[in-house]
N, C-alpha and C positions, 0 to 999 in steps of 0.2 A: 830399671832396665835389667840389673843384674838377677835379678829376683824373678823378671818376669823369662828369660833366658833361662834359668836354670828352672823353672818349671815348664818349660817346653822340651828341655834335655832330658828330664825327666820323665814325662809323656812318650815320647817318643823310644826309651827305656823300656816303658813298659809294653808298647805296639809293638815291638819286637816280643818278648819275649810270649806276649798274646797270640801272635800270628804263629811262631811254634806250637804253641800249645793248640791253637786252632785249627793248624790246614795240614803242617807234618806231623804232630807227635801221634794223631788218630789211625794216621797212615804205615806206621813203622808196627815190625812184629811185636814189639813190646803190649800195643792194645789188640791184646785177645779178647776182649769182652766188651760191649757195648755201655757207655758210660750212664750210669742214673742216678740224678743228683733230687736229694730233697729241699722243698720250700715254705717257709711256712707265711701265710697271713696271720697275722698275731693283729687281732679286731677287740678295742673297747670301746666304750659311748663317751662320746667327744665332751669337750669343754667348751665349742664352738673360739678357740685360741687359735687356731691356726698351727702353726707348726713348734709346737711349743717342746723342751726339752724334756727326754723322756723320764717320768719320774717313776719311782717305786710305789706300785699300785695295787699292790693287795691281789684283789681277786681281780684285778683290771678293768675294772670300770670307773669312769670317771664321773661327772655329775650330772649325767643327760646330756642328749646332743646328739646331730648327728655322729654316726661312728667313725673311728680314726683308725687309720693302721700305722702299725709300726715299720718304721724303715730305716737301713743303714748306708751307710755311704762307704763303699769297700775302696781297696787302698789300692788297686792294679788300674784297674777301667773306673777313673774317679766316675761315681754317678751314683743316686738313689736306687734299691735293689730288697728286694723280697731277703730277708735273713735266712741260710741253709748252706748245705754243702755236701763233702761228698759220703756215703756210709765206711765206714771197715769194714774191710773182707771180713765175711758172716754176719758183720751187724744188723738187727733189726732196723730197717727204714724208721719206725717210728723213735723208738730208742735214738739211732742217730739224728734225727730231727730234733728233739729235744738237746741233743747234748748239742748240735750246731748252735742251735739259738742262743744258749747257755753262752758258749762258746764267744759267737760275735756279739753277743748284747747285755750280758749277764743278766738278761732275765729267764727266769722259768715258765715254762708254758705248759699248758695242756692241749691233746688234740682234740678237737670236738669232730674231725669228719674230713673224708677224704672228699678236695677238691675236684683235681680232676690229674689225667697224664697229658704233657704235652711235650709227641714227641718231633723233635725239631732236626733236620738235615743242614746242608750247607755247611757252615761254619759249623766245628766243634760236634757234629753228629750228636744228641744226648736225649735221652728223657727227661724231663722233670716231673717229680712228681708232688705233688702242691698239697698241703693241708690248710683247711682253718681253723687257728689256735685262738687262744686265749692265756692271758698272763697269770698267773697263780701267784708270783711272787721273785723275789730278785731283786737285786738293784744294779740299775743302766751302767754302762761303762763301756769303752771304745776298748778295742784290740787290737792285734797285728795285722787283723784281717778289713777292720772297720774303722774308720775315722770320726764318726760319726751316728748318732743313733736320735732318731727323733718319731713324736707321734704326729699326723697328717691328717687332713680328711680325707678319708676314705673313697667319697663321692670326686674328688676334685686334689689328685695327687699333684706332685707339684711336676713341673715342666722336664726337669733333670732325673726323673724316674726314665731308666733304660726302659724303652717301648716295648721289649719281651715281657715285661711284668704284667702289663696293663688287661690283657685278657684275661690271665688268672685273677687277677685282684677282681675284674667285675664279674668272673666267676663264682668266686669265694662270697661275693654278696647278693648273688642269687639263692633262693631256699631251692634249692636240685635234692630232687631225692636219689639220684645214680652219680657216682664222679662222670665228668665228661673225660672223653679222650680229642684230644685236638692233635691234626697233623699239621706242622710248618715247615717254613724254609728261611733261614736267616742266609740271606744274601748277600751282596753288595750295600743295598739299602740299609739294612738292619746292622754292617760293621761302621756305615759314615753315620747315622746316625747316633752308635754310639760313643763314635770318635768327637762330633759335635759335643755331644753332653762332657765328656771328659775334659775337651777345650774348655766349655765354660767354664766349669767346675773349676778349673784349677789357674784361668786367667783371669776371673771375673771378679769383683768386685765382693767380698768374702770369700772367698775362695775356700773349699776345702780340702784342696789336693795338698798332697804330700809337698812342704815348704813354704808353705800358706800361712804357717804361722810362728 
């Protein structure tokens, strides 16, 4: 009971400090410039294992199979999530792609192709703009930022992936010869939803929220 208490304290910690960053800090003169975050699909040929832990992969393919993407479990909004983040002032988009993933997953990647822009309103105003990668090499390991790193089917992610991902992922597994641009709206629906996934995560039965283990 105490354990499941202070992972609710803890939640609600972090929904705080979410909702700042989400509805006021976009709103204060501090944000002069419109926020755009990179993400990468990091795609190798499955093992048909399911969600098996992420291992050092060479050139990242595994031994046939359908394909698997790579995914993290980030430490604020427990939930499965596209690895990336935000550039430095001047950085190349690509270059900081690369060093995000590096980053939250200690793996290395290549990009093989821009997926698409999606840019989203409502909550947190932002672009993202999506690559699909591939592994070159690295080896997997959790961060400050990630709790978690694992490879998935690609076809069939798992339930606790934040529903923003989901269009870019079957993006990224389309052969498109142009990146797409997609407009949205993260709403009401799109914050209980990923309030939902954060509950589970961190009350449920393995839990991988912050005091879970």
């Amino acid at each position: 009971m105490a354990a499941r208490a202070g992972r609710l304290a803890a939640a609600f910690a972090s929904y705080a400090k979410i909702a700042w960053w989400g509805l006021v800090a976009p709103r204060t003169p501090l944000e002069h410039k419109a926020l755009l975050i990179v993400q990468a699909v990091v795609l190798r040929e499955g093992e048909g294992k399911g969600e098996g832990k992420a291992e050092a992969i060479g050139e990242g393919r595994g031994e046939g199979g359908a394909p698997e993407v790579l995914l993290a479990v980030r430490s604020d909004l427990v939930g499965w999530e596209l690895p990336g983040g935000t550039p430095e002032p001047g950085e190349d988009l690509e270059v900081a792609l690369v060093r995000e993933v590096r980053e939250e997953t200690g793996l290395d990647v290549e990009i093989l192709r821009h997926v698409g822009d999606y840019v989203r309103d409502g909550f947190r105003p932002h672009t993202a703009r999506v690559y699909l990668c591939r592994a070159v090499g690295g080896a997997p390991r959790v961060s400050a930022e990630t709790l978690d790193v694992r490879w998935h089917p690609a076809g069939a992610p798992p339930e606790e992936l934040f529903p923003w991902y989901r269009v870019p992922l079957d993006d990224a597994l389309e052969d498109r010869a142009e990146p797409v641009v997609r407009r949205e709206r993260q709403g009401l629906a799109a914050i209980w939803a990923g309030m939902k996934i954060d509950l589970r995560m961190r009350l449920g039965d393995g839990a991988s929220g912050p005091g879970s283990k």
